[in-house]
N, C-alpha and C positions, 0 to 999 in steps of 0.2 A: 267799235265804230261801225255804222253803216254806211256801206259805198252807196253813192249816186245813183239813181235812175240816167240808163243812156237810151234812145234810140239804135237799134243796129241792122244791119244787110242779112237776114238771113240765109247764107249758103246752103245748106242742108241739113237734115240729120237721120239718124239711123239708130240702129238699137242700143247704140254708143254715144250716141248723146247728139245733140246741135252742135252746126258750126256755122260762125257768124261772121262778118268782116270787118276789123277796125284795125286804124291805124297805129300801130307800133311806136310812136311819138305823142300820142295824145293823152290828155289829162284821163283819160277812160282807162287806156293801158298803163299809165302810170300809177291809178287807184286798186287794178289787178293785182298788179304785182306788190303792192302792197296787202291787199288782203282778197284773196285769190275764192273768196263765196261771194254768191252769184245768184239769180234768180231770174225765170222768164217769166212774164206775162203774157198770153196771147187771148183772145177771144174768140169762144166755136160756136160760129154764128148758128152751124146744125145743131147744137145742144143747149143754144142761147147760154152758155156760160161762159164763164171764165176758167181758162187753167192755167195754175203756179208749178214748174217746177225749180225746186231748189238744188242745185248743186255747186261744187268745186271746181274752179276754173283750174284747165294747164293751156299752154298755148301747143296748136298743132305744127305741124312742118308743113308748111307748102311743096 
């Protein structure tokens, strides 16, 4: 099954991956935790491309 495209808050990321912001209650998190791959899309207006990266979602500790 493929999860949904969401919209999210990008927090940051580091050599450890992105962290984004979503609500713990929401059909998004509920689709996570059901099947926990994941993928971003952003666009690098400097390289007029697009980049995909694909990984495995865990959730972090605040």
């Amino acid at each position: 099954m493929c999860s949904a495209s969401r919209m999210v808050l990008l927090k940051g990321f580091d050599k450890t991956g992105f962290v984004w912001y979503t609500n713990y209650g929401s059909q998004k998190a509920k689709d996570l935790s059901e099947n926990a791959n994941a993928s971003l899309i952003f666009h690098w207006d400097g390289l007029n491309r697009q980049v995909v990266k694909m990984y495995n979602f865990h959730q972090c500790r605040s």
